[in-house]
C-alpha positions in Angstrom: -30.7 8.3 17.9 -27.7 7.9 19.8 -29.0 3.8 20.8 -29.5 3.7 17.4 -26.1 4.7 16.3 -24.7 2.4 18.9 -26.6 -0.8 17.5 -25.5 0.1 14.1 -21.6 0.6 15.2 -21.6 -2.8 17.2 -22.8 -4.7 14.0 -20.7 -3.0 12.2 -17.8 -3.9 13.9 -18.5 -7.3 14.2 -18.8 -7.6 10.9 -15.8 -5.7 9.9 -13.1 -8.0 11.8 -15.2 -11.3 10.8 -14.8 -9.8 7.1 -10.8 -9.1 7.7 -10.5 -12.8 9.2 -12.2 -14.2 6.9 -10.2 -12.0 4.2 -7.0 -13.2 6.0 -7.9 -16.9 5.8 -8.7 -16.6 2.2 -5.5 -14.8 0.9 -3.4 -17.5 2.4 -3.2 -19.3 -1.2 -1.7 -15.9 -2.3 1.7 -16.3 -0.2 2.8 -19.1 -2.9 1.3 -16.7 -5.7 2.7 -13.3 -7.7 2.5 -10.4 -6.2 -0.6 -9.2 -7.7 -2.4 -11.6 -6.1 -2.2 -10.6 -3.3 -2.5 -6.8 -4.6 -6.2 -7.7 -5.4 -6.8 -8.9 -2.1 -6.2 -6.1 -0.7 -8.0 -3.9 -2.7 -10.9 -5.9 -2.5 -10.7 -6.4 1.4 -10.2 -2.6 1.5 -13.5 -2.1 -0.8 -15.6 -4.4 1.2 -14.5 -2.8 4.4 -15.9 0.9 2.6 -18.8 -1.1 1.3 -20.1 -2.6 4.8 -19.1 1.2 6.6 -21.5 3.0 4.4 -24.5 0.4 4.1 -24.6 -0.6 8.1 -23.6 2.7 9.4 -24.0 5.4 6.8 -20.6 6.6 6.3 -19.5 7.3 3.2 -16.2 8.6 1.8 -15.3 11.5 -0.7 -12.6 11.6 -2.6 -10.9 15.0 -3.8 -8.1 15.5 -5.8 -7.4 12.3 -7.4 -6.2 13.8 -10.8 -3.0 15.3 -8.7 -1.5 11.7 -8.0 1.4 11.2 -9.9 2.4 8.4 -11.7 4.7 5.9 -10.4 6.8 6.0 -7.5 6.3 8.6 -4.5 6.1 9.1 -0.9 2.0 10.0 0.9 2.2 11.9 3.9 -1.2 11.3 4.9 -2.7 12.4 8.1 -4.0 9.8 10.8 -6.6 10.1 12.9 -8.4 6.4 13.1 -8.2 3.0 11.6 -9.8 3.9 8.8 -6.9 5.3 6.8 -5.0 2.4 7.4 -7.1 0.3 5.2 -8.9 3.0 2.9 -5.9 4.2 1.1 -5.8 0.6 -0.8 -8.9 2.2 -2.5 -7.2 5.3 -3.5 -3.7 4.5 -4.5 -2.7 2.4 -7.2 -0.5 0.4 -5.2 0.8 1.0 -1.7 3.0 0.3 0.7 2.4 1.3 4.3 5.1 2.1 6.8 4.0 0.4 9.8 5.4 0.0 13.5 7.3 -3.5 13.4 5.6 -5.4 16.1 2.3 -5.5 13.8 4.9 -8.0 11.5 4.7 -10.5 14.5 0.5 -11.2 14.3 0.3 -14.7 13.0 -1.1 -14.7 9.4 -1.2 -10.7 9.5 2.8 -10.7 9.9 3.3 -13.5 6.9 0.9 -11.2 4.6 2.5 -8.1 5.3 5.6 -9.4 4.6 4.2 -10.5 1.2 2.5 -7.3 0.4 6.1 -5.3 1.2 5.4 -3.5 3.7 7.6 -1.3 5.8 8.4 -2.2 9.4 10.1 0.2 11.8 11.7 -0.1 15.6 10.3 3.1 16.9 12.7 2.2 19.6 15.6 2.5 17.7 15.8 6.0 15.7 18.5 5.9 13.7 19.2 2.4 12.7 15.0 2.5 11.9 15.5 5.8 9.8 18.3 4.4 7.7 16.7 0.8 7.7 13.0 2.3 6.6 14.9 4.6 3.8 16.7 0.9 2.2 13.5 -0.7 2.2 11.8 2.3 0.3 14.7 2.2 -2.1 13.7 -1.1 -3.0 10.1 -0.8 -3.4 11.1 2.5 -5.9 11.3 0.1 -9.4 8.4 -0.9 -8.5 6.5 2.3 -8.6 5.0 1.8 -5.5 3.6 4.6 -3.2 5.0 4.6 0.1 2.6 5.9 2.6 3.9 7.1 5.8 2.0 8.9 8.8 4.2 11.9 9.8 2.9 12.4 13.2 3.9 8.1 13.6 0.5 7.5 15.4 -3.2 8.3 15.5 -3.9 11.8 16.7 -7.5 13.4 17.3 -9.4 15.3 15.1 -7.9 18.8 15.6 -5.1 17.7 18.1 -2.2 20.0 17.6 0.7 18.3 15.3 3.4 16.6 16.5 5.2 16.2 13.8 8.2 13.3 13.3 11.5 13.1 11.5 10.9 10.2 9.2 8.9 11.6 6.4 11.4 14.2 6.3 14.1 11.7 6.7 12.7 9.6 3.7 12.4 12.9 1.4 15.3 13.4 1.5 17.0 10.0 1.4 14.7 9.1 -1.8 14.5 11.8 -4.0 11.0 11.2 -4.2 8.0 14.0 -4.5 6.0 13.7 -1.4 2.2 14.1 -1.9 0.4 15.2 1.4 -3.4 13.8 2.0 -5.9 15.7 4.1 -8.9 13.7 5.6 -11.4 13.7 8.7 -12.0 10.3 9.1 -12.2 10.8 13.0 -15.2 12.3 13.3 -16.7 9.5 11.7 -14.3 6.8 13.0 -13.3 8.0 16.2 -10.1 6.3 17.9 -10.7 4.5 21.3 -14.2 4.6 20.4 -16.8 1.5 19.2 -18.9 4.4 18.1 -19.0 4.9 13.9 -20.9 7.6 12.5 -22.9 8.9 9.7 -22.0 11.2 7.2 -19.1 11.1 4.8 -15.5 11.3 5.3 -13.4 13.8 3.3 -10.2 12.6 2.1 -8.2 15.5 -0.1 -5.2 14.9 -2.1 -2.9 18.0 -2.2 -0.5 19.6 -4.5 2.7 17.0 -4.6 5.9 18.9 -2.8 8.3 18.0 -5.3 12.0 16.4 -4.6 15.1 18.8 -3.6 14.2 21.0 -1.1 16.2 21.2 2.7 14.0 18.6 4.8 13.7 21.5 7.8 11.9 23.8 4.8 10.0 20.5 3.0 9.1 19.4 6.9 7.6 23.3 7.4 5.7 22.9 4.3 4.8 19.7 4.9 2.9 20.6 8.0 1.6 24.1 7.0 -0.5 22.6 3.5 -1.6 19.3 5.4 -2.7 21.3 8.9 -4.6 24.0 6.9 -6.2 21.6 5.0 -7.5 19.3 7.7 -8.8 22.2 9.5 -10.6 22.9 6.6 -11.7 19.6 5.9 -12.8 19.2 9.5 -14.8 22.6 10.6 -16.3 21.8 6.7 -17.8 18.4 8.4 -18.0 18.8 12.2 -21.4 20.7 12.5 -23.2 17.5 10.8 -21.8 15.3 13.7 -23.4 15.0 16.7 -21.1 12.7 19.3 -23.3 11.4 22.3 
């Protein structure tokens, strides 16, 4: 079983980055396009990428919660755990924008669609200056009403790892005036980081009750972390005893 999974993971793989190159090369034509062009493209790329997960490997995804998404413009603190929520939420949301550590701007092709699609860069080296710089470029994306996913914890952490939880989300609460709407998932039991290993099953991805605007960002940040921790614990001991890593 565990060869098996192996063979299956490899093509997998394979076939995922040949899909996103080939995704890449074919969204070029969209740079000199509207915006929505490019909006389908990534909503199809992030479909496909689902698609080829659950036929090669098995792994499937279930969404809860989708009737508590707002309408219009609002902040996702969503918990991260592998490379899978990075490209799954385009499924989910009606339009996202992804806060995103600023080197990934300087991949060739990636860098010039990113900047296309809006998304948010941030010099983690540079606290401050990134805060107030990451709160603009949210401001502008607000018209639009555009969801602006950010990862609180700033980079991917382990299935059950204790939190480590970062300023920014609550520094862009409170800049905004935006609801924040927290997402629970387990995607790394299935999608392990660090790993080439992708197993059956089905993730669980959980949309929680919005934390509407106006609260003090030390109280939002506690609450934050309280409904997103209890629900991934749940989400995970719900899913663990299906997986067997070998």
């Amino acid at each position: 079983m565990s060869h098996f999974i192996l063979v299956r993971s490899l093509l997998f793989n394979a076939l995922f980055y040949v899909n996103l190159i080939v995704r890449m090369i074919a969204a070029v034509p969209t740079l000199a396009l509207p915006y929505r062009f490019l909006h389908g493209a990534l909503r199809g790329y992030a479909a496909s990428s689902l698609w080829l997960l659950r036929v090669v490997c098995g792994t499937g995804v279930e969404w809860r919660g989708r009737e508590k998404l707002p309408e219009g413009a609002y902040i996702v603190a969503c918990k991260h755990q592998s490379l899978w929520d990075t490209f799954a939420l385009f499924a989910l949301l009606p339009d996202p924008t992804l806060v995103l550590k600023r080197e990934l701007m300087w991949i060739p092709l990636f860098g010039s669609l990113a900047r296309k699609a809006r998304m948010i860069p941030i010099d983690r080296g540079s606290r401050a200056a990134a805060l107030a710089r990451m709160a603009t470029l949210v401001r502008e994306e607000i018209p639009r009403g555009r969801q602006v996913v950010i990862f609180p914890e700033g980079t991917r952490r382990p299935p059950g790892a204790a939190p480590r939880y970062l300023p920014g989300v609550a520094y862009l609460y409170a800049e905004t005036g935006l609801p924040c709407v927290p997402i629970a998932l387990n995607s790394g039991l299935f999608w392990p980081r660090r790993s080439l290993r992708r197993y059956p099953g089905k993730v669980l991805v959980e949309v929680l009750d919005p934390i509407p605007p106006g609260l003090d960002k030390r109280e939002f940040l506690k609450r934050l972390q309280n409904v997103l921790e209890n629900a991934t614990g749940r989400l995970l001991r719900e899913s663990k005893d299906s997986i067997t890593i070998t």
